[in-house]
Every structure is written in structure tokens, then in C-alpha cells.
N, C-alpha and C positions, 0 to 999 in steps of 0.2 A: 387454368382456373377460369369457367363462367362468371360474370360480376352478377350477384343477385343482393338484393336488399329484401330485412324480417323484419317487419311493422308489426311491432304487440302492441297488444290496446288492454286496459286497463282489465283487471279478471276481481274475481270472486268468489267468497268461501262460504261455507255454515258449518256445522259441526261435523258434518260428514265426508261433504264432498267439497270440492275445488273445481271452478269452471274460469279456463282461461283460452284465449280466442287471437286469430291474427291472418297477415297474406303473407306471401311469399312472393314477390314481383322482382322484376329487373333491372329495376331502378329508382328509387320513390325521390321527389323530390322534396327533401329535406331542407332546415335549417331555418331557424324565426324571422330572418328579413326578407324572406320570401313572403311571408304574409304583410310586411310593412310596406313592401312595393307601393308604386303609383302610378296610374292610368293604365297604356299597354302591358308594360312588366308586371303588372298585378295581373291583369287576366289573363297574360301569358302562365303565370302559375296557375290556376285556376284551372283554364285547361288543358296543362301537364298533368294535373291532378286525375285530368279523367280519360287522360292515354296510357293510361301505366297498362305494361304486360305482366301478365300475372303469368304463375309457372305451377303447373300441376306436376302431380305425382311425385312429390319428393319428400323424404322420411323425414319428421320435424320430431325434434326430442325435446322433451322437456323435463328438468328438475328445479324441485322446490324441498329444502330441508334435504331430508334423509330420502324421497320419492323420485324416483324417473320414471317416465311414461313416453311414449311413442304413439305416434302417427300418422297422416300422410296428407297430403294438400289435396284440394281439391282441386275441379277445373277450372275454375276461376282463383286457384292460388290460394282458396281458404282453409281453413285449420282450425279446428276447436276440439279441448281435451276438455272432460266432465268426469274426474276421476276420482275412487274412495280421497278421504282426505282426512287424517286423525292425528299430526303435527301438531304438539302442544303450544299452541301461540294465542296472544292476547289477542282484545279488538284493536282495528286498526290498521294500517297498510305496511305491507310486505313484501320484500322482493320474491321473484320469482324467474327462471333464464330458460330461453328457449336455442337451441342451434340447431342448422342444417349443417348439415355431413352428407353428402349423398352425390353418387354420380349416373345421370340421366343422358344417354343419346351420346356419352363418351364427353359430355361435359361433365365437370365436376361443381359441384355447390358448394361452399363450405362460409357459413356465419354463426357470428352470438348476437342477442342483446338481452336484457332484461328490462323490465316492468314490474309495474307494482300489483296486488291485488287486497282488499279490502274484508276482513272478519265486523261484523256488526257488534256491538259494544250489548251487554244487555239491556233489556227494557228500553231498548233504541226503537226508533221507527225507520222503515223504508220509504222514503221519497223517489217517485215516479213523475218526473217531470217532461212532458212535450218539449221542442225547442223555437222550432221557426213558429214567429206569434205570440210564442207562451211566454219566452222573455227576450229572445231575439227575433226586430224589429223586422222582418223579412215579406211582405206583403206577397202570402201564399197564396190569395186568392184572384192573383191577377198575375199569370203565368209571365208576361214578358217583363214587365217593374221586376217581378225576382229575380228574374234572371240578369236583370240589366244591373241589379243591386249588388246581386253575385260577384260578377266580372269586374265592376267600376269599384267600387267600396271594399278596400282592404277593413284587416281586422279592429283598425285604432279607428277607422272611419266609420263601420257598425257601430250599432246601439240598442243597448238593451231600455225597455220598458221604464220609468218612470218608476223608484222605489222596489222595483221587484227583487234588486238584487238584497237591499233588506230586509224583505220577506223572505226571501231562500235564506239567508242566515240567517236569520229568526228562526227558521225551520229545521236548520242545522242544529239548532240546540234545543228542540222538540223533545221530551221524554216523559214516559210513563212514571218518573220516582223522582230526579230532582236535577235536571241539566246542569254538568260540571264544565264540561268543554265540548264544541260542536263533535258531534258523537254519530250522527245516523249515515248511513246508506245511502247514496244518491244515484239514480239512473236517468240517464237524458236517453230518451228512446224519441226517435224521429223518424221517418220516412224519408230525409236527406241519408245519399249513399255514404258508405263508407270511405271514400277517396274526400270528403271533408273534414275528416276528423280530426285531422291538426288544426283544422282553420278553426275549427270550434272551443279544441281543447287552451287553443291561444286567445279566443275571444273570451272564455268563461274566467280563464287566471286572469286576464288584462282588468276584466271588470268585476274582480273578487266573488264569482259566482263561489259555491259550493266546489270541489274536488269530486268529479262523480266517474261512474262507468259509463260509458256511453254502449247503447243498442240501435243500430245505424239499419241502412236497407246495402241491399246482394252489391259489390262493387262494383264500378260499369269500364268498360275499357275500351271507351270510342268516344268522337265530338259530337255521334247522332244520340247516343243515350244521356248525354249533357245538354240536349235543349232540354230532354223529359224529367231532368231531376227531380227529385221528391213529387215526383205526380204517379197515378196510375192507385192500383191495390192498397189500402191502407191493414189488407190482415195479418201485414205481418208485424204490425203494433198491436195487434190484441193479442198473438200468438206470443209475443215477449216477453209482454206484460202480467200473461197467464201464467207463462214458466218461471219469471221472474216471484212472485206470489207464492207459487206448489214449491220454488226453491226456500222460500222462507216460511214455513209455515206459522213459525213464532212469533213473528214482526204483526203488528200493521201499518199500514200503509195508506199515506198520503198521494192524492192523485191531483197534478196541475197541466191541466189542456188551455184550450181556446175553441172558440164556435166559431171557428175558420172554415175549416174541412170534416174531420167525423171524430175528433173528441166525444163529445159529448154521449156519440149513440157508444162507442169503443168501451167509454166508463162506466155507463150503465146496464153493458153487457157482463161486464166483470164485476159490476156492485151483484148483479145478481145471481154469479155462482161464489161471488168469497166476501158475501154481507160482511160477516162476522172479524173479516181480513184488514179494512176498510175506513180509517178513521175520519175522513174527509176527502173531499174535491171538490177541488177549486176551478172553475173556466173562467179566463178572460174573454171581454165584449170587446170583439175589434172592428165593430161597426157603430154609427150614431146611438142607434138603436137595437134593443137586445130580440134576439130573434126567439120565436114563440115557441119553435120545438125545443130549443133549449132549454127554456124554460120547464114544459114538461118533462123535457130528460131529469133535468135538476130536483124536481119536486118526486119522482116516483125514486131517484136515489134516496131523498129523505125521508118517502113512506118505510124504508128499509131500515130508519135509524141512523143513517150516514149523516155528517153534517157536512151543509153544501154549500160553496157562497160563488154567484157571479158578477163580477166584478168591470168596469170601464180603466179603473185606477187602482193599483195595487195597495196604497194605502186603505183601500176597506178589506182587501185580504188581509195584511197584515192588523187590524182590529180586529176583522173575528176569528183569528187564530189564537189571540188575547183574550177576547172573549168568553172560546169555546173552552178555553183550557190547554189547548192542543201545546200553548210555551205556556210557561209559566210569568216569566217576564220578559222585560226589553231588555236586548242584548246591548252590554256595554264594548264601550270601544276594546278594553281588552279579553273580551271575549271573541272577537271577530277579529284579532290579529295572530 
């Protein structure tokens, strides 16, 4: 028996279909006190995280309820099933189990795990949230601080933004009819690869973010494509974000960047094929001062009817969320537990 390890990542439903996603590698380094490490032993996980060998061509099965569906890794070990999906279930999250069975080159494969996946509640909204800037502290625009941020700073030593994670739970119980309990949809789509995604899904619990799907970039399997993390191409943030969208055609959606990198121009290419999709966006200002094309990003969203706000402190996002209508109220303590 070959040792391989099946990383599923968080999937997603609507009334029709079911899209859930994952690698197939030979070893992932698992287990929560790997991220609580200190000094070398932290970045020694870190860049474990970006030597994993992934393993292609192996038959990946998946059942959820009464459905199995099949199919095959890629060459970089990836996997994604987008299959009819008509399982009578509430909103809400849902197991779902993936296993390899298969035998490759006279090695044999053989795993389970399961995951969860997410049905939108109705008259819910979709939250599309950035992450490096948008609420983790990660100073994207200065290639070696992130890096050096990466490596030194386990997950209890990161930090998120100042009140933002009150606004993501304020946003949690965002609805078009009358918020009962945090009800909507969350996706963290970033341009950080896929080989972070525990680090993240450990930093968002540690610091009460939202429970969301994460949409990551291609997984990298060397220590030269861990100097380039989250740099290079940002399209495949708008191509996520699009499908993400055409997946929901019912929802609208809430959009939170930063005028870091290309937020700004990203959201205002989608305010203008899914106007009507659209109910806000939000950028944070992670500079003294707010830069001018952003501004005009921001203002020709609003020519559109979108309502838009940018922000230094989260605390004025979370006022014109109040504001605009988008909550109704302030979330009480037991609403946020």
C-alpha cells in the first residue's frame, strides 16, 4: 500500500447542482500545533506546506446522500466534481465523503475523509471576501515583509484588521426579510495558493471570522514558487468570482477588497456584467492616503446603483452597512455565538 493523503476543502450547493473540490498528495502536513509552532519550526511547516507531492491520475469517488460520482486528479493532484444535485436538504452545511481506491504504477492508493458543503438559506446574501489586506494583516505590497510575515508569525501571532471581524459578523446576518441567525454564504477567494489553506481556515476560527468556502490559486510544489506566493496574474480572482455569481443567480452579493493590488479594477469589472447581482462593495485604504483611481473605480460602481464605501477603519464599514440597510441591526452577543 502507497501512503497518500485527500485534503477536501469546503464545497457548495444551489438547487441544482453541487461543486466540491480537493488534492490528492503524499503527505500533507497535518495537525493544529503545527500552526502554533515558533521561530524555525513554524517556518519549517510553512515550507512543508509548499513541497507537498501531489499525485495525478487517480480515480477520486465521491458520495453525498443517495449520489456517487467519479473522477480523476489532475497533474497537480487536483479534483473538482460540479455534478446535477436534487437531495432534499435544508440551508446550511452538510457532510459530504470523498475516497481513493485506485492502483497506479502497481502502487495502490486507498483513502476516506469527509467535509462539509454549504446550501444558502433564502433571501440570504453571498459574501465575497479578498483576504491578504482585506482582513488579514499581510502587507501584500511589499513582497519580502510578506514573506518574512509568512514564515516568522504563526497563526495566534497574525492579525486581523481592527473591528473587521464585527463587520464580517454583521454581515453574517445580512438579509433581504429579517436576520434570524448568521445565515449567508461566505467565500475568501485570494490569490494565496492552495498549500495555505489550513493556515487560514485556523486563523479565521481562532479569530471568529465567518465559516466560509475558500477559492485559493493553482497549488505550488517547490521552495522557488514559495518566494512568488500570491504574486503574478490576478485573473484567476475574477474568473472565481464570475462563476461564483453565474453559480448563484438568486443571491446578491456583497464584495470586500482592498487598494492593495487590483481589487478595485477586479470589482468593477464584475459590477458591470452582474449590476443587478451586486448589493455593495466595500475596499479598504491601506495606505495614509486614499489613492485616486480608486476612487474613480468606486464612484462609476455607484453610477451603476451599487452602494460603495472606502474605508481606512472598519468601523465606517460597519456604519454604512447600518446605514444602507444591508443589517438591519447590531448583532448581539448571542447572535455571534
Amino acid at each position: 500500500m502507497k501512503r497518500c493523503d485527500l485534503k477536501l476543502y469546503r464545497g457548495y450547493a444551489n438547487k441544482n447542482e453541487l461543486v466540491v473540490f480537493g488534492h490528492v498528495v503524499e503527505k500533507y502536513p497535518e495537525g493544529d500545533h503545527k500552526y502554533t509552532r515558533k521561530g524555525f519550526r513554524y517556518a519549517r511547516t510553512i515550507l512543508q506546506l509548499f513541497s507537498i507531492k501531489t499525485i495525478p491520475n487517480l480515480r477520486v469517488v465521491l458520495r453525498v446522500g443517495s449520489v456517487v460520482a467519479e473522477t480523476q486528479t489532475m497533474e497537480d493532484g487536483y479534483f473538482r466534481f460540479q455534478i446535477p444535485f436534487h437531495e432534499p436538504m435544508t440551508g446550511g452545511w452538510h457532510p459530504y465523503e470523498v475516497s481513493v481506491d485506485d492502483q497506479v504504477d502497481r502502487h495502490k492508493y486507498q483513502i476516506t475523509r469527509q467535509e462539509e458543503f454549504f446550501i444558502p438559506y433564502e433571501s440570504s446574501y453571498g459574501i465575497i471576501s479578498d483576504i491578504d489586506d482585506t482582513f488579514l494583516i499581510s502587507h501584500s505590497r511589499r513582497s519580502f515583509k510578506k514573506l518574512f510575515v509568512l514564515l516568522a508569525k504563526n497563526v495566534q501571532a497574525r492579525k486581523p484588521f481592527d473591528d473587521v471581524v464585527k463587520h464580517y459578523q454583521l454581515l453574517s446576518l445580512a438579509s433581504r426579510t429579517n436576520p434570524v441567525h448568521p445565515a449567508n454564504i461566505f467565500f475568501y477567494v485570494s490569490s494565496s495558493e492552495w498549500n495555505l489553506y489550513d493556515m487560514i481556515i485556523r486563523f479565521a476560527e481562532l479569530n471568529g471570522l465567518p465559516k466560509a468556502v475558500l477559492k485559493l490559486k493553482k497549488i505550488k510544489s517547490g521552495l522557488d514558487d514559495f518566494i512568488m506566493t500570491g504574486s503574478g496574474s490576478h485573473d484567476h480572482k475574477f474568473r472565481k468570482i464570475q462563476n461564483i455569481i453565474e453559480f448563484y443567480p438568486e443571491l446578491q452579493f456583497i464584495l470586500l477588497g482592498d487598494d492593495s493590488q487590483k481589487d478595485p479594477v477586479i470589482y468593477e469589472e464584475i459590477c458591470q456584467m452582474f449590476a443587478a447581482n451586486i448589493r455593495a462593495v466595500y475596499i479598504r485604504q491601506t495606505r495614509k492616503r486614499s489613492k485616486s483611481d480608486t476612487t474613480i473605480l468606486l464612484k462609476k460602481i455607484q453610477d451603476m446603483g451599487i452602494d460603495t464605501c472606502y474605508f481606512s477603519h472598519s468601523n465606517k464599514a460597519i456604519i454604512h452597512s447600518l446605514e444602507t440597510g444591508i443589517v438591519f441591526k447590531q448583532p448581539t452577543e448571542n447572535n455571534l455565538t
